[in-house]
VMD Tcl script that builds the backbone (N, CA, C; Angstrom):
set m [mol new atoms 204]
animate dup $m
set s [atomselect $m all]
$s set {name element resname resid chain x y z} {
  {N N UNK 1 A -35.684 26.349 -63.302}
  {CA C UNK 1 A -36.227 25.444 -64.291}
  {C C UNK 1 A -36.139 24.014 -63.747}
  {N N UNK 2 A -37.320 23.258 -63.943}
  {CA C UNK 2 A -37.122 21.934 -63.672}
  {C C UNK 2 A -36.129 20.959 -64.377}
  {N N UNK 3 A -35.895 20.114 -63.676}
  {CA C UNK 3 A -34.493 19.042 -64.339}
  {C C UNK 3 A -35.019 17.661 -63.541}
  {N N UNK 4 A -34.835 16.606 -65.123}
  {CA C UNK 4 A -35.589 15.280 -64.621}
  {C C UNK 4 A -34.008 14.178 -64.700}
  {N N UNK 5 A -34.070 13.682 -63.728}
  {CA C UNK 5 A -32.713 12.635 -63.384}
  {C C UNK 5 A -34.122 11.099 -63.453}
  {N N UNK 6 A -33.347 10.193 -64.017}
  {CA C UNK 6 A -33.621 8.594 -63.779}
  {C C UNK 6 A -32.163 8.097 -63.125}
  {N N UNK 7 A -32.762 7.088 -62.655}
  {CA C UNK 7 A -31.483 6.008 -62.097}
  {C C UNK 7 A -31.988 4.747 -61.410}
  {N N UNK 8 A -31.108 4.331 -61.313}
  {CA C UNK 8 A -31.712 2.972 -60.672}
  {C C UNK 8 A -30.990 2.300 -58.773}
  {N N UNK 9 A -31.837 1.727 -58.252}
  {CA C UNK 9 A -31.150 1.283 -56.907}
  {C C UNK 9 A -31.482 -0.125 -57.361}
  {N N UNK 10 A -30.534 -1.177 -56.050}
  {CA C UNK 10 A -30.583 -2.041 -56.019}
  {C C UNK 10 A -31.405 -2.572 -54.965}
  {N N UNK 11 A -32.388 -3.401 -55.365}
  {CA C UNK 11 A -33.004 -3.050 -54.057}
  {C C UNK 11 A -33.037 -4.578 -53.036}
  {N N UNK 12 A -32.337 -5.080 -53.382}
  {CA C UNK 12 A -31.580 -6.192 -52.666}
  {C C UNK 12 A -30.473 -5.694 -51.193}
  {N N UNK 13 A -30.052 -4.278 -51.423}
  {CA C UNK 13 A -29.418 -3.479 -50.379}
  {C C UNK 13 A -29.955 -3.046 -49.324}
  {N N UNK 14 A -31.299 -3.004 -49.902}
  {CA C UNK 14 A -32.292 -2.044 -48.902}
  {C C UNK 14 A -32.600 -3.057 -47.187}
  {N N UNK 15 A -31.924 -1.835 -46.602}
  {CA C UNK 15 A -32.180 -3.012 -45.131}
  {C C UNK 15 A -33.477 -2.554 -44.253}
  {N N UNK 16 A -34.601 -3.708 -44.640}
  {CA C UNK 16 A -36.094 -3.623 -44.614}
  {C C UNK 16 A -36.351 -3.214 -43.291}
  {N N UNK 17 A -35.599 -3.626 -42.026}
  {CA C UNK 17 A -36.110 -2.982 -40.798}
  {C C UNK 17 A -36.106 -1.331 -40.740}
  {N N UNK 18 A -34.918 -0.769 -41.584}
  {CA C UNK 18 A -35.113 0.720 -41.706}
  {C C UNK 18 A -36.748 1.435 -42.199}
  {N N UNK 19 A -37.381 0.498 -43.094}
  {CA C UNK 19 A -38.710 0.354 -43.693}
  {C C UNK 19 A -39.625 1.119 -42.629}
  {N N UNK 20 A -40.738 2.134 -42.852}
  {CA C UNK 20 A -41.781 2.487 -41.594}
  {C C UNK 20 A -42.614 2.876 -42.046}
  {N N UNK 21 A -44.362 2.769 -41.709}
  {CA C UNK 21 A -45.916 3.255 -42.216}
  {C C UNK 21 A -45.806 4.546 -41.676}
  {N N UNK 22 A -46.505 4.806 -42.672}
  {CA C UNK 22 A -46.537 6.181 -42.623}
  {C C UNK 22 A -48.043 6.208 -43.400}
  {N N UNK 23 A -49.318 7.347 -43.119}
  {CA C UNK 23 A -50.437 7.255 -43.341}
  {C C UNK 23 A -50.893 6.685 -44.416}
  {N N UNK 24 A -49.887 7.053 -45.624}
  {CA C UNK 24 A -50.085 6.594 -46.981}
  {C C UNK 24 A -48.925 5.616 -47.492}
  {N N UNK 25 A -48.667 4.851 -46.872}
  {CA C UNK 25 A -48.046 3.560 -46.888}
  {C C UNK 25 A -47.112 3.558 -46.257}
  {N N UNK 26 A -45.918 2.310 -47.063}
  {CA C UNK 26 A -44.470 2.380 -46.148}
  {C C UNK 26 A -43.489 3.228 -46.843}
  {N N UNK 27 A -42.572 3.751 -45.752}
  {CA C UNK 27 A -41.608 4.310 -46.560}
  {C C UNK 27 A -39.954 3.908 -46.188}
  {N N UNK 28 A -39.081 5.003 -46.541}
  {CA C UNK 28 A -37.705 4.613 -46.789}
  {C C UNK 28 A -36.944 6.203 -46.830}
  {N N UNK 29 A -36.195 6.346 -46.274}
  {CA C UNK 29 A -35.933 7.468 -46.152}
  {C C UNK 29 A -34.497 7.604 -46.735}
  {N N UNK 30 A -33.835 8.186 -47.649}
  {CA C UNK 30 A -32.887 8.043 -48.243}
  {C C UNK 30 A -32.065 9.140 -48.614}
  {N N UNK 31 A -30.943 9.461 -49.225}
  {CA C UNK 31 A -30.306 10.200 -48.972}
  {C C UNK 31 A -29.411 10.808 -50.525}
  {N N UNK 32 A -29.914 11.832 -50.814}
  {CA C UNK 32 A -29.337 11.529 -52.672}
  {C C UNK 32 A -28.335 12.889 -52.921}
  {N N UNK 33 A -27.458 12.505 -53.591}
  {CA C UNK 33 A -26.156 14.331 -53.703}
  {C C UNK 33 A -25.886 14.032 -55.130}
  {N N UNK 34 A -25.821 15.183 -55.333}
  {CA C UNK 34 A -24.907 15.354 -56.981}
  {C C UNK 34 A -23.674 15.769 -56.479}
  {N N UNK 35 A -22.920 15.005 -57.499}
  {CA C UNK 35 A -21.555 14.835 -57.508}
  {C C UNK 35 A -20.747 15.589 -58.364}
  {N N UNK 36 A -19.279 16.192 -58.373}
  {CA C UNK 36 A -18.575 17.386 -58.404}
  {C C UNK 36 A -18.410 16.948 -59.924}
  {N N UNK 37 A -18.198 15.732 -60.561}
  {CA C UNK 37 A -17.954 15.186 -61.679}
  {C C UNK 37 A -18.748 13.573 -61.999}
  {N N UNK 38 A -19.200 13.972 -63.262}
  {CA C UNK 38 A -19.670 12.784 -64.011}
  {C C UNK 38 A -19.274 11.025 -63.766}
  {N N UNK 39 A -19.489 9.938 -63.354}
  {CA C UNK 39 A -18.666 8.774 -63.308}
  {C C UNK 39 A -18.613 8.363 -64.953}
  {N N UNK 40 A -17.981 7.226 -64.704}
  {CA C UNK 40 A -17.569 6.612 -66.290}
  {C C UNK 40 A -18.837 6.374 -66.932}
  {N N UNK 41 A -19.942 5.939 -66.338}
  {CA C UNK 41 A -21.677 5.662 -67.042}
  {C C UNK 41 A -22.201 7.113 -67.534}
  {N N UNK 42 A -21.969 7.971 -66.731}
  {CA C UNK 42 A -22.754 9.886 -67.018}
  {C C UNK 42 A -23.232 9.561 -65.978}
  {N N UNK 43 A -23.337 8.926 -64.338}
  {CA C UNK 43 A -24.093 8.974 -63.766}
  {C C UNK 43 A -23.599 10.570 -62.797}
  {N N UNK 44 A -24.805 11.461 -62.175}
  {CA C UNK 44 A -24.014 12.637 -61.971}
  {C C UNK 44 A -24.663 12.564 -60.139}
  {N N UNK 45 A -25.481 11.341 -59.858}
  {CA C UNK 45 A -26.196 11.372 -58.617}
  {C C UNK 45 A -25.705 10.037 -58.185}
  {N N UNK 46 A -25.848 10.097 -57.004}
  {CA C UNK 46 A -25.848 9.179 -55.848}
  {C C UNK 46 A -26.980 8.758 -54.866}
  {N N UNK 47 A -27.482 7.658 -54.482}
  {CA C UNK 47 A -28.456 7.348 -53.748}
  {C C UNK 47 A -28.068 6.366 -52.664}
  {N N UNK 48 A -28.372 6.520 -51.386}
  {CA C UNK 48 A -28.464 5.737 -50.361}
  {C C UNK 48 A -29.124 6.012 -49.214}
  {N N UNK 49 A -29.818 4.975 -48.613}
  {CA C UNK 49 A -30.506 4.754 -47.325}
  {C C UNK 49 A -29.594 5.288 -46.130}
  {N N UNK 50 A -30.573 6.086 -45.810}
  {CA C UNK 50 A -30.452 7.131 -44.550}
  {C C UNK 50 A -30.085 6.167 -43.739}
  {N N UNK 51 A -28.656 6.501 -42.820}
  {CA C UNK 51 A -29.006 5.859 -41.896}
  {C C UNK 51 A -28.502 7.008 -40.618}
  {N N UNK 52 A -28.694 6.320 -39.119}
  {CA C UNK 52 A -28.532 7.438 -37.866}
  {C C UNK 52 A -27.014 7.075 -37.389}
  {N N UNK 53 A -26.262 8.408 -37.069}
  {CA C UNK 53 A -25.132 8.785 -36.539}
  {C C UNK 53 A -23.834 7.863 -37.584}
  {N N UNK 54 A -23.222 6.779 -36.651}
  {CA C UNK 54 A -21.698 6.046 -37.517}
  {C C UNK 54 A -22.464 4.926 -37.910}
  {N N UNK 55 A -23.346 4.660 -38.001}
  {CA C UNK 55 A -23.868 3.411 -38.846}
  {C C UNK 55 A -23.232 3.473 -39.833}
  {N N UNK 56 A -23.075 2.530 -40.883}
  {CA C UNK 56 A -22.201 2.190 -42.147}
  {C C UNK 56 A -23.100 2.671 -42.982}
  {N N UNK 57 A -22.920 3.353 -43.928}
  {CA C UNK 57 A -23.721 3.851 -45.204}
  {C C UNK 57 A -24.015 2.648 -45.960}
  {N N UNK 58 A -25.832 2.631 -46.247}
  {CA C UNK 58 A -25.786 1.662 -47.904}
  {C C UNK 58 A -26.157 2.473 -48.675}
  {N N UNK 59 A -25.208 1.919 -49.983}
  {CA C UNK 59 A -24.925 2.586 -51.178}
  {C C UNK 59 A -26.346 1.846 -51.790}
  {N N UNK 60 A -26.931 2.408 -52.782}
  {CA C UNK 60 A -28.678 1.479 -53.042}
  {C C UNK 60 A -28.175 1.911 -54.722}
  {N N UNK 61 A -27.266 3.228 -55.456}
  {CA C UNK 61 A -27.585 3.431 -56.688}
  {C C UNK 61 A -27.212 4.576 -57.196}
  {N N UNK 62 A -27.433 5.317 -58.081}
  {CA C UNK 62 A -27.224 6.428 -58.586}
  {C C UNK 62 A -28.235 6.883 -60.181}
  {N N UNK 63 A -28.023 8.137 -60.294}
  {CA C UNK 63 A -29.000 8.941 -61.300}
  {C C UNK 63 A -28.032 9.227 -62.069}
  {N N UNK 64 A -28.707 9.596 -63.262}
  {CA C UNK 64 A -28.102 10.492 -63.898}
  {C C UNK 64 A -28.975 11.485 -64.869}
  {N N UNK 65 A -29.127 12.573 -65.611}
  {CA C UNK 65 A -29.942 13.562 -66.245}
  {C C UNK 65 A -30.362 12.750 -67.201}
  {N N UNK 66 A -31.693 12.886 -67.248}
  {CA C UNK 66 A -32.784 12.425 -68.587}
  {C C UNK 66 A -32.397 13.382 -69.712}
  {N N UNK 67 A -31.958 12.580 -70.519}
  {CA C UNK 67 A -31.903 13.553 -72.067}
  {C C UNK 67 A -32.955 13.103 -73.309}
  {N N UNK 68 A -33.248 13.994 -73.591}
  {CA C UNK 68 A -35.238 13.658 -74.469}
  {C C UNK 68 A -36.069 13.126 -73.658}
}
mol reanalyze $m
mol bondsrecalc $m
mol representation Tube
mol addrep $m
């Protein structure tokens, strides 16, 4: 069954050289997990920009389940 999550990033985090065209515009490649337990908001997802090998992770946001 389908399941709809909203959330929000910050997008002041987003580090624009990671940014690349792609036929149908630019994109961003990112990286999203559900988490073992709820945070203090209900948020139950996590979002951040992909990055390659020990680069430092950016944190961009998190989801949580659409209810109605």
């Amino acid at each position: 069954m389908a399941q709809l999550f909203y959330g929000k990033i910050n997008v002041d985090k987003i580090i624009r050289e990671k940014l690349y065209e792609g036929k149908k515009g630019r994109w961003m490649d990112v990286t999203i997990w559900l988490n073992d337990e709820p945070d203090e908001y209900g948020n139950i997802m996590s979002i951040q920009q992909s990055t390659i090998g020990g680069a430092r992770k950016i944190y961009l946001g998190n989801a949580k389940r659409h209810e109605g």
